[in-house]
C-alpha positions as CSV (number, residue, x, y, z in Angstrom):
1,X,20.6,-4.8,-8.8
2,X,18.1,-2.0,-8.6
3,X,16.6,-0.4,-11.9
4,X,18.2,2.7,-13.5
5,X,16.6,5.7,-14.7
6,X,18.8,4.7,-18.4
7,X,16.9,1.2,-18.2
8,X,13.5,2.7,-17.9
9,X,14.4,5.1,-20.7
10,X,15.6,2.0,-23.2
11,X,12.6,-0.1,-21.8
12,X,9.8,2.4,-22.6
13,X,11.7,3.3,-25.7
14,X,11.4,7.3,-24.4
15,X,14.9,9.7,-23.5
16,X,15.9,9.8,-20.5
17,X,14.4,13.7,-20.5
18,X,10.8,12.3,-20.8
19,X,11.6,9.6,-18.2
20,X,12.9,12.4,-16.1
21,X,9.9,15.1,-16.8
22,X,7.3,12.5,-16.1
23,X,9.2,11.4,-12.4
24,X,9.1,15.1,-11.6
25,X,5.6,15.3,-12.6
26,X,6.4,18.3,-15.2
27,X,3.2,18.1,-17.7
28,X,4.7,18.3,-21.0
29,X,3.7,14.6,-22.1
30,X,0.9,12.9,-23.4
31,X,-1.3,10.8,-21.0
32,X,0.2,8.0,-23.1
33,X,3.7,8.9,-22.9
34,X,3.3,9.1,-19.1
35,X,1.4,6.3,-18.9
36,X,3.6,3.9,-21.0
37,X,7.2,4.9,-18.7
38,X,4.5,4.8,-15.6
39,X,4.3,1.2,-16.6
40,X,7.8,0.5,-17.2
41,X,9.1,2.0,-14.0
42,X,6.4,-0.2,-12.0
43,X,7.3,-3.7,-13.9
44,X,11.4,-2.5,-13.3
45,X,10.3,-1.9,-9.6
46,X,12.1,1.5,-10.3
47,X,13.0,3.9,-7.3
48,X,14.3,7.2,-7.4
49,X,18.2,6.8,-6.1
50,X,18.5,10.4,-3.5
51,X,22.1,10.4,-4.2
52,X,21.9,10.2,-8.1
53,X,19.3,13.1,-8.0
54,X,21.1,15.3,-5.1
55,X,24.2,15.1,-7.7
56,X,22.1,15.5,-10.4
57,X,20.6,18.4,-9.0
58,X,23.8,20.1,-7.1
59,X,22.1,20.2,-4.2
60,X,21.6,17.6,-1.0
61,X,18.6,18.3,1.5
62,X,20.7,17.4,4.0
63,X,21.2,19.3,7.5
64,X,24.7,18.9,10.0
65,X,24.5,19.2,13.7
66,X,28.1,19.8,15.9
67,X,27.8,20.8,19.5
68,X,30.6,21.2,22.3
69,X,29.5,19.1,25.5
70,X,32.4,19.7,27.8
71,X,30.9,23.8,28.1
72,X,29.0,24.3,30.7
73,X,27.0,26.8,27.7
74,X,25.1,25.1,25.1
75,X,26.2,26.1,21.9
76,X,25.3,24.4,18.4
77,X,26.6,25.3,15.3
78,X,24.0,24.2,12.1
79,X,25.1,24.2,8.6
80,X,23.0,24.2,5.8
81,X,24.3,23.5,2.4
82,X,23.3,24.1,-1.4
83,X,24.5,24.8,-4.9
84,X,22.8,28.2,-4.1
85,X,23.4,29.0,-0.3
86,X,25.8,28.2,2.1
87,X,25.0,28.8,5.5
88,X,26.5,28.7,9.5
89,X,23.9,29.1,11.9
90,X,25.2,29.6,15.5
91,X,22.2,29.4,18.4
């Protein structure tokens, strides 16, 4: 099963903050800090999960398509969805 952010953060004996600010590269560790959970996510074989951080976050990059193919007219509708902006695009 694949490493968890929570089993980096236990391993490198660092919150799960740090663990978190030093993934997002946000400069408010020690070299030492960053280089000890470095160390800890590469002997875990850690990888970001893109659900767990879209949830996290409240927001997916993600982008749906639909289209009508029985018109003779192309029409798409796009829609583009965040915590922030919710969008229908007609072209």
């Amino acid at each position: 099963m694949a490493a968890t952010i929570y089993e980096v953060a236990e391993k490198s004996g660092f919150s799960i903050s740090t663990v978190s600010r030093v993934l997002n590269g946000i400069p408010l560790h020690s070299e030492e800090t960053r280089s000890r959970v470095l160390q800890v996510i590469n002997d875990l074989k850690f990888q970001p999960h893109a659900m767990a951080q879209s949830l996290a976050r409240r927001r997916a990059k993600t982008l749906g398509a639909s289209g009508n193919l029985e018109s003779s007219s192309l029409h798409f509708d796009l829609q583009y969805e965040s915590a922030a902006l919710s969008n229908t695009i007609s072209v």
